[in-house]
N, C-alpha and C positions, 0 to 999 in steps of 0.2 A: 744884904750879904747872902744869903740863904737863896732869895731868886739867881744872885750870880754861880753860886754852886751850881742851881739845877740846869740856869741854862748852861755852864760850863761841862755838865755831864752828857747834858743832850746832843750839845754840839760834838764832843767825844764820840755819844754813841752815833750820831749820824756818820761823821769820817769812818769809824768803823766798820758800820753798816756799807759807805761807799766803795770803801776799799777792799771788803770780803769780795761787794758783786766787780769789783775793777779786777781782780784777782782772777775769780773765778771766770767770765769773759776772759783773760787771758791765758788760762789754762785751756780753756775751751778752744782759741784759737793756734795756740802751740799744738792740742791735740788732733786737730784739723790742718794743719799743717803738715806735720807728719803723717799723715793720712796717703795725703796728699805724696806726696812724696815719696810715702809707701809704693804707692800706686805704679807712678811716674817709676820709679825702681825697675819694678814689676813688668812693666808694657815692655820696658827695654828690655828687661831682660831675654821675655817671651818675642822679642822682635829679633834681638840677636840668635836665637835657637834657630828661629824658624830661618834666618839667612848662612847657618851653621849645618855643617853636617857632618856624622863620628863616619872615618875609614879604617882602613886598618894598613896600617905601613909597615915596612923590613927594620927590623933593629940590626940588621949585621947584611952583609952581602950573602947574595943567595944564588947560587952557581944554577947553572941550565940543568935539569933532568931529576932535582934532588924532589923526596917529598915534604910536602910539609908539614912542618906539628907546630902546636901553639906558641914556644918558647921565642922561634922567629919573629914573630908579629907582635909590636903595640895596637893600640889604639890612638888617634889622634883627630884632634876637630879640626877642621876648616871650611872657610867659606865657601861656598856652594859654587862662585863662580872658577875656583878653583877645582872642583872633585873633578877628577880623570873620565873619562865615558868607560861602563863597567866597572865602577871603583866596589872593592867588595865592602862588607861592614859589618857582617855577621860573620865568624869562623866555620861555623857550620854549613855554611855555605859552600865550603870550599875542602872540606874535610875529607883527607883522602886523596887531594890531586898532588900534583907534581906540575914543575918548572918547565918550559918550553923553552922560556927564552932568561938569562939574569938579569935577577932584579938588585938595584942598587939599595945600598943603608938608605933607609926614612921614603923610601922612593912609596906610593900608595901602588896597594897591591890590586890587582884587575885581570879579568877576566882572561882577557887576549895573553898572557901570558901564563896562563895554567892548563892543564889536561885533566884527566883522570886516569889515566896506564901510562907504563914503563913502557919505552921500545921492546926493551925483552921479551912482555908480557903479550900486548895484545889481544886477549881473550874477551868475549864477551863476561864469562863469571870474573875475571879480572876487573872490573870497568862496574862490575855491580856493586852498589854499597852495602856495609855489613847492617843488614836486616831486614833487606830489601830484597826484591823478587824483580827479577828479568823478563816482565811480557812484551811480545809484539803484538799490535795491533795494524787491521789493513784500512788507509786510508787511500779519501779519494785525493785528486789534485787540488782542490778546493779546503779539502778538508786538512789535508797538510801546508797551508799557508805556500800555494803553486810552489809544492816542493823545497822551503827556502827552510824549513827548519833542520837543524845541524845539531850533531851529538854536543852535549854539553848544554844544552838551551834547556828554557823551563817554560811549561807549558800549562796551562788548564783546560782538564777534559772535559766536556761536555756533550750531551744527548739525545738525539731526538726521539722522546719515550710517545707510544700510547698510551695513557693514563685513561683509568676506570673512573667516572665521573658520575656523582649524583645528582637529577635533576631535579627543581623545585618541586615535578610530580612525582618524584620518587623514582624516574624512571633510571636505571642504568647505561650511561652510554660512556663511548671511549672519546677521548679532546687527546688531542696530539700538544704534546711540552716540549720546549727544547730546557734542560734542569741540567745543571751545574753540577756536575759528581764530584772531580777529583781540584785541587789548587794547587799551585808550587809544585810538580811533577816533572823531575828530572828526566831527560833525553838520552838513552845511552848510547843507541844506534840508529841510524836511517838506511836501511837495507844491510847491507853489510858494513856501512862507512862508522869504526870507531873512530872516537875521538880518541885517539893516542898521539906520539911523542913522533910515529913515523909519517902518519897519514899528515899530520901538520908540518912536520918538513916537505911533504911530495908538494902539498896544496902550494906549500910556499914557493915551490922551483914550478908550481903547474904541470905536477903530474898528477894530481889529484883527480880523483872522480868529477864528473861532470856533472852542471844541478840535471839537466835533461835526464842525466844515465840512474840517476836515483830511484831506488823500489821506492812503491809507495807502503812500501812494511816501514815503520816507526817503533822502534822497542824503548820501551819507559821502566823507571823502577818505580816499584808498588809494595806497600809491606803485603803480607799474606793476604789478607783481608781486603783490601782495594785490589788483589791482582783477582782476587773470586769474584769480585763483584764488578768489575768490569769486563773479564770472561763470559760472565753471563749476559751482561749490555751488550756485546756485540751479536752473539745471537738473538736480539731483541729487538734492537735500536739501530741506527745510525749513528757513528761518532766523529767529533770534529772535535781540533784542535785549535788553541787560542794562545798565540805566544805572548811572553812576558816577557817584561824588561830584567836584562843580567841582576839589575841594581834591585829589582822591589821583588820580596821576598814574604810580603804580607798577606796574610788569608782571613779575607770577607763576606760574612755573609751576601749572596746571591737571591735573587727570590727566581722560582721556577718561571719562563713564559709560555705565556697561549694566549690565542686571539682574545681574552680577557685583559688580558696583561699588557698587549700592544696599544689594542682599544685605550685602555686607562691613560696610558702612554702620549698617545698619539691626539685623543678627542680634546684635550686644555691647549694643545699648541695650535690644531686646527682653528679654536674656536678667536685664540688670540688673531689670526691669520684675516678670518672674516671681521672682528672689531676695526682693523687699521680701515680710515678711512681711504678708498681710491678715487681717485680725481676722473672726472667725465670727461674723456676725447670728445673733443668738440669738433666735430667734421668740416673741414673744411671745403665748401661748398667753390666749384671750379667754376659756374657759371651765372652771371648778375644780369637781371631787366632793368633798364634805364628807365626810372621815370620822371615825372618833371610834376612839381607843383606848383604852381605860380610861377615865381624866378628862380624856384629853391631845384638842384636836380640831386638826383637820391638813384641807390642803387637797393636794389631787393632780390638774394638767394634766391633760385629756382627751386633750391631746397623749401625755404619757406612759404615760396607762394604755391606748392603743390599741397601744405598743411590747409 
């Protein structure tokens, strides 16, 4: 009787003991599951963003010439094969201009259809933004992207400095950089051409200025401090221009270059270049000696029989 107790206890605790680790394994796989799951979540979600992108659209209809202010604009997602070319997405971006043409409720708001001055206006200090400085700079054809950039466009300046360099022996010499000054730098004027509400009706009938007839003066806005410090680079350096897209509006670190910089650049593509194997042109030899051996006849390259 006493032996059926114990093994009646044992067999108890064994099921017990079974059922904890059956338990546990199943806990374990529910929380691996979820993981999982998590995960899968997660990818889509980060898959949808990246095929996703925020505009900014009209919440009410918006007549030709009016300015505009935030109250106008939502924000809205859509998919990317959808977004307008010039679609704007930051407000700031656009702070300040005025209506060219009307834009419809929910319509995404874009570039081709804003300015920065009133017909009334016109002014160069009109067209400047508030806290921003009105410089021109002289560029050459090259440097001004063969004349094609247009008030309203955004640009990044860059340099050709002589840089003071030290060498392993200590000695001092000067290496020529071309260095990344300014990013995201708004376009106000190209010679005389504003971007206003009139010059964009001529351009539209083709009265507008000619690219050929264009100065190659370029006037940018600069707060105070970028307009000093690029005042001094033109007496220094050479300056060239680098247009941006309407839409990207992002500022990234650049690293400066010099023949150091290209070299690094340039020597890992080379070296991938000489890795690929090339195949040996095999010359095709125009003229054969007949010779005979036994009954067998055989031909032999004049190429070969001169080796």
């Amino acid at each position: 009787m006493v032996n059926r107790r114990i093994a009646l206890i044992i067999s108890l605790l064994i099921s017990l003991v079974v059922a904890s680790i059956a338990l546990l394994i199943m806990n374990a796989y529910i929380g691996q599951q979820k993981q999982q799951m998590a995960e899968q979540a997660k990818r889509a979600i980060l898959e949808a963003q990246s095929n996703q992108a925020a505009v900014l659209v009209a919440k009410q209809d918006i007549p030709r010439g009016v300015e505009i202010s935030p109250e106008m604009f939502d924000t809205a997602v859509v998919p990317r094969q959808f977004l307008q070319p010039q679609a704007i997405s930051s407000l700031d971006r656009i702070s300040g201009m005025i209506t060219v043409a009307p834009i419809s409720a929910g319509e995404q708001i874009t570039l081709t259809k804003l300015t920065y001055s009133k017909q009334s206006l016109g002014g160069l200090a009109e067209v400047t933004p508030v806290g921003k400085r009105a410089i021109t700079i002289s560029v050459d054809e090259i440097a001004s992207l063969a004349r094609m950039v247009k008030p309203g466009d955004y640009v990044d300046v860059i340099a050709y400095i002589p840089l003071p360099v030290q060498t392993s022996k200590g000695e001092q010499v000067t290496q020529e950089a071309m260095i990344p000054i300014l990013q995201n730098v708004l376009v106000l004027a190209v010679g005389q051409q504003l971007g206003t509400v009139a010059e964009a009706d001529n351009q539209s009938r083709g009265q507008g200025p000619k690219i050929e007839n264009i100065s190659p003066l370029v006037t940018i806005a600069l707060d105070p401090t970028e307009a000093s410090i690029l005042a001094f680079l033109q007496e220094q350096s050479k300056i060239r221009l680098v247009l941006r897209s309407p839409a990207d509006s992002k500022i990234q670190p650049v690293k400066p270059i010099s023949w150091d910089g290209v070299l690094q650049y340039l020597i890992p593509r080379l070296e991938s270049y000489r890795n690929v194997p090339q195949k040996e042109e095999e010359a095709a030899p125009s003229q054969y000696i007949e010779i005979y051996r036994g009954l067998n006849k055989g031909r032999i390259p004049l190429s070969q029989e001169k080796q």
